[in-house]
N, C-alpha and C positions, 0 to 999 in steps of 0.2 A: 230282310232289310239289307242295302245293299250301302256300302259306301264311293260315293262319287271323289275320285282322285285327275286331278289336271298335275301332269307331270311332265318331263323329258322335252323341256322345250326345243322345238321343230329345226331350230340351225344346228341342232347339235348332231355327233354321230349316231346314229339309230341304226338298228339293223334291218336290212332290208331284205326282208323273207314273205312269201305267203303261206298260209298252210293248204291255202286250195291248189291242187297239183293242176294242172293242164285239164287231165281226163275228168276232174272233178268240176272244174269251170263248164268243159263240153258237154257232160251232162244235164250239169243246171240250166244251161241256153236252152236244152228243148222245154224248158219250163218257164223258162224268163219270159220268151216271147209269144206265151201264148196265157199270161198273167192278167185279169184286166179289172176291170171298177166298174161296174154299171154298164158295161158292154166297150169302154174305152180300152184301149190298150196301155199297160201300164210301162213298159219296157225295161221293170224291176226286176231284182231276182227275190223270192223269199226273203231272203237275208236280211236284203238291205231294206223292203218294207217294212220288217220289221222291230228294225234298229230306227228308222225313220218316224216310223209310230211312236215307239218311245221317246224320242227326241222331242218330238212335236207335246204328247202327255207332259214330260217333265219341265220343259222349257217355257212351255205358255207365251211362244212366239208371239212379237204384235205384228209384224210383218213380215212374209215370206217373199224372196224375189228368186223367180224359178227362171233361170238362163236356158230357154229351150221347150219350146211349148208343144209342140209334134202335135200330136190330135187334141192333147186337153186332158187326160187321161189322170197324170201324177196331179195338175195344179187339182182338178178335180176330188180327185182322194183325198189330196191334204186338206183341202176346204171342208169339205166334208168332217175330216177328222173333226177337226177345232170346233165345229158345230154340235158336233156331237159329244167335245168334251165340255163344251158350254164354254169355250174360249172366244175371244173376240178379234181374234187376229185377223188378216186381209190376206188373200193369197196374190202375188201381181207375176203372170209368166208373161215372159216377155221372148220373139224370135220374129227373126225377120222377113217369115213369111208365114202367116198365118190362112192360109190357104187348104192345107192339110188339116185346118181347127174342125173337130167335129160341131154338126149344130147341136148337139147336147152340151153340148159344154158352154156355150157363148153368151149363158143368158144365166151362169151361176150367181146367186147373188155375195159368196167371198170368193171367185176367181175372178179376177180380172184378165182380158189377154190384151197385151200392147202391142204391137208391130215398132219395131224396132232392131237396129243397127251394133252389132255387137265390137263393130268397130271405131263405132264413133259413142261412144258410154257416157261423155257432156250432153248428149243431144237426148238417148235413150234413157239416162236418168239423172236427170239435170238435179242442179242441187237443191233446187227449191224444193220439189220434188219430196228427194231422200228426206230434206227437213221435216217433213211432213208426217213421217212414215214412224210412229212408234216402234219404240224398241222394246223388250230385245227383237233382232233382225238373224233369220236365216237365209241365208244365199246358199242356193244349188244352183251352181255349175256344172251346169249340161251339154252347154252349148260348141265346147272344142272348136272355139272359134276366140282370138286373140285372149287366150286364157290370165295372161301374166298382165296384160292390160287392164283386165275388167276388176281382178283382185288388187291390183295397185289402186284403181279410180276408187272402187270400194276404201279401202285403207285409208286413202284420204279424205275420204266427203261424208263423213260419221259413223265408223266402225265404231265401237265404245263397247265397256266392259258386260258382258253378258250376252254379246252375239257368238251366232257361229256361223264357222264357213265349211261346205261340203261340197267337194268335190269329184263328181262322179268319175267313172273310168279310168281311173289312176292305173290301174296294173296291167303290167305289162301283160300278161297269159290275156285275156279278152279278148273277145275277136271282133277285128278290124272291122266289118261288114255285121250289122245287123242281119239276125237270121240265121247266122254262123251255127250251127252243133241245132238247129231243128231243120233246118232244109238241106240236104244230103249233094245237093246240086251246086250250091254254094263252096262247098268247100270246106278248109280253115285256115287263115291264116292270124296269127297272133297280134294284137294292136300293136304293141311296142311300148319300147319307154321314154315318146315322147312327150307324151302329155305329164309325165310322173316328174321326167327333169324341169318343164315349165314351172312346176306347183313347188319342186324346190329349190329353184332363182330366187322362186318368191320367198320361201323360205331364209333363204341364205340372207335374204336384204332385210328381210322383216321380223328374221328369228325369235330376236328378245323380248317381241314385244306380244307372241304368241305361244299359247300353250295347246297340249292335245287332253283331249278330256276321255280318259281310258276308259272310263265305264265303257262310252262305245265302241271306241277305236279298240280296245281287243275283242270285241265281240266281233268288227268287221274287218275280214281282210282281202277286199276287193279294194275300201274307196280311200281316199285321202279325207281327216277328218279333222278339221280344226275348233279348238272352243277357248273363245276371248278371254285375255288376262285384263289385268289391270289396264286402264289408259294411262294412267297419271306415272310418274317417274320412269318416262320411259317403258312402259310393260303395255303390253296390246295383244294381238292375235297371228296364229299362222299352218303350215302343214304337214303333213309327218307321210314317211313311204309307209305301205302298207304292211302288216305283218299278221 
């Protein structure tokens, strides 16, 4: 039995540490990208399926909106999941070229794939739209494309108590270049900590009204992990560096 704690809300000082060193991220790469679902490629590591599993089990998601569709692979899993935990959720990935969409995938009856603009977020998921879409709602941000934009539009067009937002790729050690630490030609060079300072803008503006839900968030320390507070008096949702 385990006890679930939301704590350390996201604006505040945190400390910014991972416990996976460099060499330890490089080795998990030769295993991330050759991870897959039914012959899809999943572009996970262990870890975070794992944690993602559980998230998906405990939560009973009604809608998942996956920013970043690649072949189909993860929305696939997840559908999958929720069908097999007799959940009824929807899975909707959405990227703006659906071109690399496996045909295994396209015909799921809970994946949906939309073609859509991550920089234009009124047009890719218009309000009516989000109105529609039972909560609670998970968003996986995949996409490293107008990050601080897509979680602001979020924020405003019905975030509410009991969703969560995830973050992939938050830390900085990760490599820049898919591929990185299984193909030896490639190289390595480190992503950076740009995407990690975008998620804490968002942070800084939307602090108060977001909490981190530790059961996972110390289980992972690759992603940026958020899980909704309150809406009412001010309280809501937001992201924590990784640790």
């Amino acid at each position: 039995v385990y006890k679930r704690q939301y704590q350390r809300r996201v604006h505040g000082a945190r400390e910014e540490r991972s416990e996976l060193t460099m060499d330890t991220i490089k080795a998990g790469c030769r295993g991330k990208y050759l991870n897959h679902w039914k012959g899809l490629g999943l572009m996970k590591d262990p870890n975070t399926l794992m944690i993602m599993q559980s998230m998906l089990w405990d939560q009973n998601f009604g809608t998942i909106f996956e920013l970043g569709a690649y072949r189909g692979g993860s929305a696939v899993w997840m559908a999958d999941l929720l069908i097999s935990f007799g959940h009824k959720g929807q899975v909707f990935s959405f990227d703006i070229d659906l071109s690399l969409l496996a045909d295994e995938a396209k015909n799921h009856p809970r994946a949906k794939f939309v073609q859509g603009d991550c920089m234009a977020p009124h047009i890719m998921l218009n309000k009516d739209f989000l109105a529609s879409c039972p909560h609670p709602w998970l968003i996986v941000e995949d996409a490293h494309t107008n990050v601080n934009g897509l979680l602001e539009y979020f924020h405003q067009n019905g975030l509410a108590k009991g969703d969560y937002i995830f973050v992939e790729d938050t830390n900085p050690k990760i490599p820049a270049i898919a591929g990185m630490g299984l193909y030896d030609h490639l190289g390595w060079e480190p992503y950076g900590p740009g995407k990690l300072q975008l998620v804490k803008e968002f942070a800084r503006k939307h602090g108060e009204q977001y909490m981190v839900d530790s059961l996972y968030q110390r289980q992972l320390a690759v992603e940026q992990h958020l899980a909704q507070d309150a809406l009412s008096g001010g309280d809501r949702t937001a992201p924590a560096p990784p640790s």
